[in-house]
PDB file of N, CA, C and O in Angstrom:
ATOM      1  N   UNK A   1    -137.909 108.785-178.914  1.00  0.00           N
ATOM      2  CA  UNK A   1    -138.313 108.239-180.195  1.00  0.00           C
ATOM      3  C   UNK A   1    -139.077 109.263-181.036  1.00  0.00           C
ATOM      4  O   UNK A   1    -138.963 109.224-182.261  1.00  0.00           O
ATOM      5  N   UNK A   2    -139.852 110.182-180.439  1.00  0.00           N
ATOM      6  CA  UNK A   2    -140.578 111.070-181.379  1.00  0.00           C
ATOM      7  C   UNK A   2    -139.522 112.426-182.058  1.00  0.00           C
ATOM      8  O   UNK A   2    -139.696 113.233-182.971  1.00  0.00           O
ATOM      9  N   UNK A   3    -138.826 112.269-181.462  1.00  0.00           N
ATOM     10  CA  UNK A   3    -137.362 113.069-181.985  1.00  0.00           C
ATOM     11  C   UNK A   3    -137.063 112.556-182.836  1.00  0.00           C
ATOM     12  O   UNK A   3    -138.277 112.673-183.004  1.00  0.00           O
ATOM     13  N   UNK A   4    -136.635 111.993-183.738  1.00  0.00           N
ATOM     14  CA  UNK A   4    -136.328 110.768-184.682  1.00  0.00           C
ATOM     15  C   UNK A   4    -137.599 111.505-185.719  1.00  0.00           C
ATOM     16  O   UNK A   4    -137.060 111.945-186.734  1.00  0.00           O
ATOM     17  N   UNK A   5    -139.191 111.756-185.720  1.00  0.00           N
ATOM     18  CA  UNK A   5    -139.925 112.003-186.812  1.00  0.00           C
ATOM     19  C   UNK A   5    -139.929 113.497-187.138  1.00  0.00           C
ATOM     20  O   UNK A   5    -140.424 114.199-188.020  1.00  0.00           O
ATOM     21  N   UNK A   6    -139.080 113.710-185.927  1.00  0.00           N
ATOM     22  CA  UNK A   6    -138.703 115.375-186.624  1.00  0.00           C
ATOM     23  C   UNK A   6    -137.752 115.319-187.371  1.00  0.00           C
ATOM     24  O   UNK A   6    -137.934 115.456-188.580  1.00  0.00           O
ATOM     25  N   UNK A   7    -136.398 115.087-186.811  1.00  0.00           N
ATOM     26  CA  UNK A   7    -135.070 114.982-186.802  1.00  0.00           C
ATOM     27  C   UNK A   7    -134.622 114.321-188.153  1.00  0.00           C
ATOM     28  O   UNK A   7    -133.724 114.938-188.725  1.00  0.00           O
ATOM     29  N   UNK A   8    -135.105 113.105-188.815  1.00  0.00           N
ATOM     30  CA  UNK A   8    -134.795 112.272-189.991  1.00  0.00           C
ATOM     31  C   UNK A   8    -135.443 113.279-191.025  1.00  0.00           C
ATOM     32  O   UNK A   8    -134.780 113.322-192.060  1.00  0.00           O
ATOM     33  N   UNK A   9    -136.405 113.989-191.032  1.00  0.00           N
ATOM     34  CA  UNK A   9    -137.121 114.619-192.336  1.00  0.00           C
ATOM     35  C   UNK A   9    -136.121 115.741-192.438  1.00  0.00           C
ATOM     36  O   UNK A   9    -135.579 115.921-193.529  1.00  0.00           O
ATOM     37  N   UNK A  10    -135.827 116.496-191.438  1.00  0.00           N
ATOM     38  CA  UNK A  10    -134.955 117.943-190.876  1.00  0.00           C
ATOM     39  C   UNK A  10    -133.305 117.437-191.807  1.00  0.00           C
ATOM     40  O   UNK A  10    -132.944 118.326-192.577  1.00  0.00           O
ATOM     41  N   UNK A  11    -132.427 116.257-191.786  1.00  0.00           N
ATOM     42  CA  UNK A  11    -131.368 115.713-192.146  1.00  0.00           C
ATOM     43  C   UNK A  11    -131.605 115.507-193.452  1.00  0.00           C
ATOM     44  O   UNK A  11    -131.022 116.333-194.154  1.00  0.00           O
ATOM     45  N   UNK A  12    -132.466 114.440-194.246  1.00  0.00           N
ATOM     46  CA  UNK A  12    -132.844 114.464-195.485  1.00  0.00           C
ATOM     47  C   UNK A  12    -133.146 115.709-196.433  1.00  0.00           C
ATOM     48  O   UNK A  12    -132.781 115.820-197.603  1.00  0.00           O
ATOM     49  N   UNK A  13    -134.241 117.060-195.330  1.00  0.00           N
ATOM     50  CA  UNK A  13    -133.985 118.083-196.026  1.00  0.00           C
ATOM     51  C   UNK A  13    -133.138 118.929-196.546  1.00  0.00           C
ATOM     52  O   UNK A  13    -133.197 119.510-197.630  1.00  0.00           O
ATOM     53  N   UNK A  14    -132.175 118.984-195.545  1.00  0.00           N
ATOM     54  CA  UNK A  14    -130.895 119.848-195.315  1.00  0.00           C
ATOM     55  C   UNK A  14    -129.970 118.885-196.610  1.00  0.00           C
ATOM     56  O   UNK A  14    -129.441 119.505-197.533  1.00  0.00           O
ATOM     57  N   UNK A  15    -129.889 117.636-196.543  1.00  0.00           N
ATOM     58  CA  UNK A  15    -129.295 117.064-197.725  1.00  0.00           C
ATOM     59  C   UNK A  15    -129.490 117.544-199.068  1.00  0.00           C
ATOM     60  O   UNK A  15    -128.743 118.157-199.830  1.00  0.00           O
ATOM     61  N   UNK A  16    -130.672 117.121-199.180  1.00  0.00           N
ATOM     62  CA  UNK A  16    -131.090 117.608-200.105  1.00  0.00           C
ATOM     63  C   UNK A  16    -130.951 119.078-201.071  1.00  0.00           C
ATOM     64  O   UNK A  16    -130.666 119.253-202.256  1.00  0.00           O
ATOM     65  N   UNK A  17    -131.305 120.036-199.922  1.00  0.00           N
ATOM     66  CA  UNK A  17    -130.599 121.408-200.132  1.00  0.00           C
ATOM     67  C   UNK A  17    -129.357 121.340-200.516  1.00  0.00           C
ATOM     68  O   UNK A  17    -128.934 121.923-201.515  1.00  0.00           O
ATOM     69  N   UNK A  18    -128.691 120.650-199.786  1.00  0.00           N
ATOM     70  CA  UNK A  18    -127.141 120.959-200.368  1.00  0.00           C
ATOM     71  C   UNK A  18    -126.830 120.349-201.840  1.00  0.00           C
ATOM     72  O   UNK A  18    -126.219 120.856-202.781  1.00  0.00           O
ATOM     73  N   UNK A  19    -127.475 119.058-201.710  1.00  0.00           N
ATOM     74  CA  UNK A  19    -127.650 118.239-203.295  1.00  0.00           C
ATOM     75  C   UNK A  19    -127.602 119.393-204.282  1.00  0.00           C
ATOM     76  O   UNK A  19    -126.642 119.654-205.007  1.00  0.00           O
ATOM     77  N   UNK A  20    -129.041 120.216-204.209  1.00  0.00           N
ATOM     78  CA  UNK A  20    -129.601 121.072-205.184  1.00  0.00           C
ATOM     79  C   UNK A  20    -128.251 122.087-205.257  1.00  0.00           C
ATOM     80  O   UNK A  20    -127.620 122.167-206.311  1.00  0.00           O
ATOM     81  N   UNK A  21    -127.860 122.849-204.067  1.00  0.00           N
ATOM     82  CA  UNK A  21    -127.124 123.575-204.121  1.00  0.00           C
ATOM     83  C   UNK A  21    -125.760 123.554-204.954  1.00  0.00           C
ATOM     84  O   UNK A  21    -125.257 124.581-205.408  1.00  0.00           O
ATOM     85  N   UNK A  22    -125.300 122.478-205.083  1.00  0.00           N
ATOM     86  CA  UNK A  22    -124.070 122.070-205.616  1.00  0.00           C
ATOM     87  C   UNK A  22    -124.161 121.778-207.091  1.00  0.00           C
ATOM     88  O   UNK A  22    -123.343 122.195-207.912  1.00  0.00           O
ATOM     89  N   UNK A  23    -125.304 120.966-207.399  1.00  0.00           N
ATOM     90  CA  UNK A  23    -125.952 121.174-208.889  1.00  0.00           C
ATOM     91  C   UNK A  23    -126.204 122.194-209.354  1.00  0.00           C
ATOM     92  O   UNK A  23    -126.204 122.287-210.582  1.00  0.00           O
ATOM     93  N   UNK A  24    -126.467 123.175-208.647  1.00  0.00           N
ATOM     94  CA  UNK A  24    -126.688 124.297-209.167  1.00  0.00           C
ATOM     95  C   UNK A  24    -125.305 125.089-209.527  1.00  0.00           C
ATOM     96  O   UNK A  24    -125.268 125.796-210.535  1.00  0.00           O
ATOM     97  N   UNK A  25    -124.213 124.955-208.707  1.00  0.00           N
ATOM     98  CA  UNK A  25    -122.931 125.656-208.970  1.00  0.00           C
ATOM     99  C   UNK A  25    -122.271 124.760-210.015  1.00  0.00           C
ATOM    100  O   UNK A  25    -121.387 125.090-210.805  1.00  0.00           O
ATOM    101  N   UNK A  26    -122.859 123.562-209.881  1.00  0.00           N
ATOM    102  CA  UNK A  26    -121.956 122.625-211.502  1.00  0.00           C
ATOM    103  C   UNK A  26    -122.308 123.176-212.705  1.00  0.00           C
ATOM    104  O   UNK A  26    -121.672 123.424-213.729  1.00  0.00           O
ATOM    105  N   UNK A  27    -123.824 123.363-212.267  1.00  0.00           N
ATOM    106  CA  UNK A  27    -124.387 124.042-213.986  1.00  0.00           C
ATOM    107  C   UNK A  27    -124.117 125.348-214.222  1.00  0.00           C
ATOM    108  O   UNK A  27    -124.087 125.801-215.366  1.00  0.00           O
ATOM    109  N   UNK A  28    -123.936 125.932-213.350  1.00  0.00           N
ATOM    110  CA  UNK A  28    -123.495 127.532-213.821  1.00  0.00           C
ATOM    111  C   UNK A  28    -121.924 128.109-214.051  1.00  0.00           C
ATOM    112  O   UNK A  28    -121.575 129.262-214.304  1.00  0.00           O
ATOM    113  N   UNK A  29    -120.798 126.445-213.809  1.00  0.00           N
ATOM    114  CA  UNK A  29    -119.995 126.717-214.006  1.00  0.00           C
ATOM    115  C   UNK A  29    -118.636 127.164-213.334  1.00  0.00           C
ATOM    116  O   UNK A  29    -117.551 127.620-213.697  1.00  0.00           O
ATOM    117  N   UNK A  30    -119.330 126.755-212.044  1.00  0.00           N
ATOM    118  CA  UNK A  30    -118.213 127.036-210.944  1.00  0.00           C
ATOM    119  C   UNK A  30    -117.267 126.525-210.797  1.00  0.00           C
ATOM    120  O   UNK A  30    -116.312 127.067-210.239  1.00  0.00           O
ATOM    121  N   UNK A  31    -117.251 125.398-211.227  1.00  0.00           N
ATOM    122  CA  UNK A  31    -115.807 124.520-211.119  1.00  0.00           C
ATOM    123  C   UNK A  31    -115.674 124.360-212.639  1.00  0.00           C
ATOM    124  O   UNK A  31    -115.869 123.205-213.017  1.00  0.00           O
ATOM    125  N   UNK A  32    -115.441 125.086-213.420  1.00  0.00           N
ATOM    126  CA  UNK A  32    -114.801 124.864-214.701  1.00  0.00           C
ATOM    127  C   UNK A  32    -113.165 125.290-214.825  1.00  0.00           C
ATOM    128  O   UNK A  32    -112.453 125.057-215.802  1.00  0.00           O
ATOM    129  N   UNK A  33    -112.867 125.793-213.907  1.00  0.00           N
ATOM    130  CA  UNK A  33    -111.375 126.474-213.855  1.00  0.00           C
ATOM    131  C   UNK A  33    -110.579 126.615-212.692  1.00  0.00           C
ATOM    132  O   UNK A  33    -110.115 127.614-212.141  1.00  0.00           O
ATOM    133  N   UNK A  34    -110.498 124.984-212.343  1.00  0.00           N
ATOM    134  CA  UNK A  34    -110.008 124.865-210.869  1.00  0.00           C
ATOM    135  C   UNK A  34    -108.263 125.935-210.496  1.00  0.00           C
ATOM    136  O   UNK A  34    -107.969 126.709-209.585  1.00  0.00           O
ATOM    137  N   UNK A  35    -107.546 125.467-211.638  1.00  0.00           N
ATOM    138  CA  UNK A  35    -106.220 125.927-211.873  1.00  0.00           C
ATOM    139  C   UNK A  35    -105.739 127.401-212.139  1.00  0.00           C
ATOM    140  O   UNK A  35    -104.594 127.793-211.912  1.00  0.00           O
ATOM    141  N   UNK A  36    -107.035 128.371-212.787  1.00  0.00           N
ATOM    142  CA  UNK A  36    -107.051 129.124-213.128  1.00  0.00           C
ATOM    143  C   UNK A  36    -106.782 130.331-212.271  1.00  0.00           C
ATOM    144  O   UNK A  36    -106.302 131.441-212.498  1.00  0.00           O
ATOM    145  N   UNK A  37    -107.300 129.673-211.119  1.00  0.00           N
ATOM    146  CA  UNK A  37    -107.826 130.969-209.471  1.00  0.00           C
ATOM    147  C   UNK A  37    -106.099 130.291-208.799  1.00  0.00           C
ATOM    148  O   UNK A  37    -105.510 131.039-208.019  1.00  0.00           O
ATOM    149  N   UNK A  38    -105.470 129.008-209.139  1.00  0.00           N
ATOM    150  CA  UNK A  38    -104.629 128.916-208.004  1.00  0.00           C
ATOM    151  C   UNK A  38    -103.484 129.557-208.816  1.00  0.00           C
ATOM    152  O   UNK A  38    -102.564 129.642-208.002  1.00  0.00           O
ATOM    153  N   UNK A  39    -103.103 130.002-209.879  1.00  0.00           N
ATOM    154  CA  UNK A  39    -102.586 130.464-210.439  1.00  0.00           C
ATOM    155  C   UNK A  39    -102.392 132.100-211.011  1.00  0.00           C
ATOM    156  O   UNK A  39    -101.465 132.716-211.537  1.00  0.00           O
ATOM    157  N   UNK A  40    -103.905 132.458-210.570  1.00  0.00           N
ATOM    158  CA  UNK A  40    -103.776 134.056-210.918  1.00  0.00           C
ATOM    159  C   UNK A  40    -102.753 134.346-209.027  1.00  0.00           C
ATOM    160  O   UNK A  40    -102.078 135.367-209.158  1.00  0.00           O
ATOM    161  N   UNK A  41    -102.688 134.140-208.533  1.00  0.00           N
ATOM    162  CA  UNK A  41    -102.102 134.495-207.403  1.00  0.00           C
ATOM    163  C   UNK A  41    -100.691 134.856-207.859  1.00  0.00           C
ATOM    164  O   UNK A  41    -100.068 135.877-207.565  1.00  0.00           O
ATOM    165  N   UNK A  42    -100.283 133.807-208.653  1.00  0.00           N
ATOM    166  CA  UNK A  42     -98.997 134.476-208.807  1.00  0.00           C
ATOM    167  C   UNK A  42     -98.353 135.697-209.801  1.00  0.00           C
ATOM    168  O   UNK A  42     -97.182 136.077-209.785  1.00  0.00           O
ATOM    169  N   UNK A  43     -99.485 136.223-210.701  1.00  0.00           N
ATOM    170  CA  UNK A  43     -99.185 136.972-211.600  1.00  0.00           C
ATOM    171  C   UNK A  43     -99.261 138.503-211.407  1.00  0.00           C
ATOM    172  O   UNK A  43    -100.218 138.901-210.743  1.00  0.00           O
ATOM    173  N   UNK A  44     -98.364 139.454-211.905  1.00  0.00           N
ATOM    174  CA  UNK A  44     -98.165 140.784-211.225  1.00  0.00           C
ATOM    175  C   UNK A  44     -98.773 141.708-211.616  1.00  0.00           C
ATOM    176  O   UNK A  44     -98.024 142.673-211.765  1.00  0.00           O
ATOM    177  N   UNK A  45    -100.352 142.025-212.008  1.00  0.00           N
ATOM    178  CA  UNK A  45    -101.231 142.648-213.155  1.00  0.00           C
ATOM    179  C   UNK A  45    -101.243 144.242-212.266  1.00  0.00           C
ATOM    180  O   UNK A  45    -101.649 145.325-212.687  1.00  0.00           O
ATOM    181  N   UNK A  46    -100.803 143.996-211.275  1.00  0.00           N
ATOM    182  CA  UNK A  46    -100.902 145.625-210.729  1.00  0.00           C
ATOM    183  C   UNK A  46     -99.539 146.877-210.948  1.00  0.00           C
ATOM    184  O   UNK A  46     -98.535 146.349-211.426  1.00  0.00           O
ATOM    185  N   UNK A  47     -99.433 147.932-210.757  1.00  0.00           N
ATOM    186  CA  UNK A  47     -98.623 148.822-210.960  1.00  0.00           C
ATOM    187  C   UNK A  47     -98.250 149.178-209.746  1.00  0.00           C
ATOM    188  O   UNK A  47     -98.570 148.967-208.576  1.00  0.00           O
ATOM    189  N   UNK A  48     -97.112 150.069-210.656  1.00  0.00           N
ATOM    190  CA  UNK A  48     -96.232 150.527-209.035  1.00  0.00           C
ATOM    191  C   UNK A  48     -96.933 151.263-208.138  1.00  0.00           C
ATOM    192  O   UNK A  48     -97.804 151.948-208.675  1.00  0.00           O
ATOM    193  N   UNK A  49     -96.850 151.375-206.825  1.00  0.00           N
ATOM    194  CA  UNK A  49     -96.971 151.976-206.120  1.00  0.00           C
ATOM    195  C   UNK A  49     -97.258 153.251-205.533  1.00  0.00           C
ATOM    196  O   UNK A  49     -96.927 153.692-206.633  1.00  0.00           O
ATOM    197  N   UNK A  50     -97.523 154.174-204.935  1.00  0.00           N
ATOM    198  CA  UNK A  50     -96.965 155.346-205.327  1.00  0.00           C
ATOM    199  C   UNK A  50     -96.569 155.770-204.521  1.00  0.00           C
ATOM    200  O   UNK A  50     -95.997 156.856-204.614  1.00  0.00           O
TER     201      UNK A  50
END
């Protein structure tokens, strides 16, 4: 049982972190161009070889 008053604060924190973490990549814009990245894959911007 005293595992539990570590353990529940330790889970909520770690949540939390990730909460913040993900808000933080919404606001700076990370997912504004989901299509953009699956699509540069196919385009040929490099030169020949040598």
């Amino acid at each position: 049982m005293s595992v539990l008053v570590f353990m529940v604060p330790l889970a909520i924190a770690l949540g939390l972190i990730g909460l913040a973490g993900f808000l933080w990549a919404l606001h700076n814009g990370q997912f504004d161009d989901p299509d953009g990245s699956a699509s540069r894959i196919l385009l040929d911007d490099d030169g020949p070889l040598p």
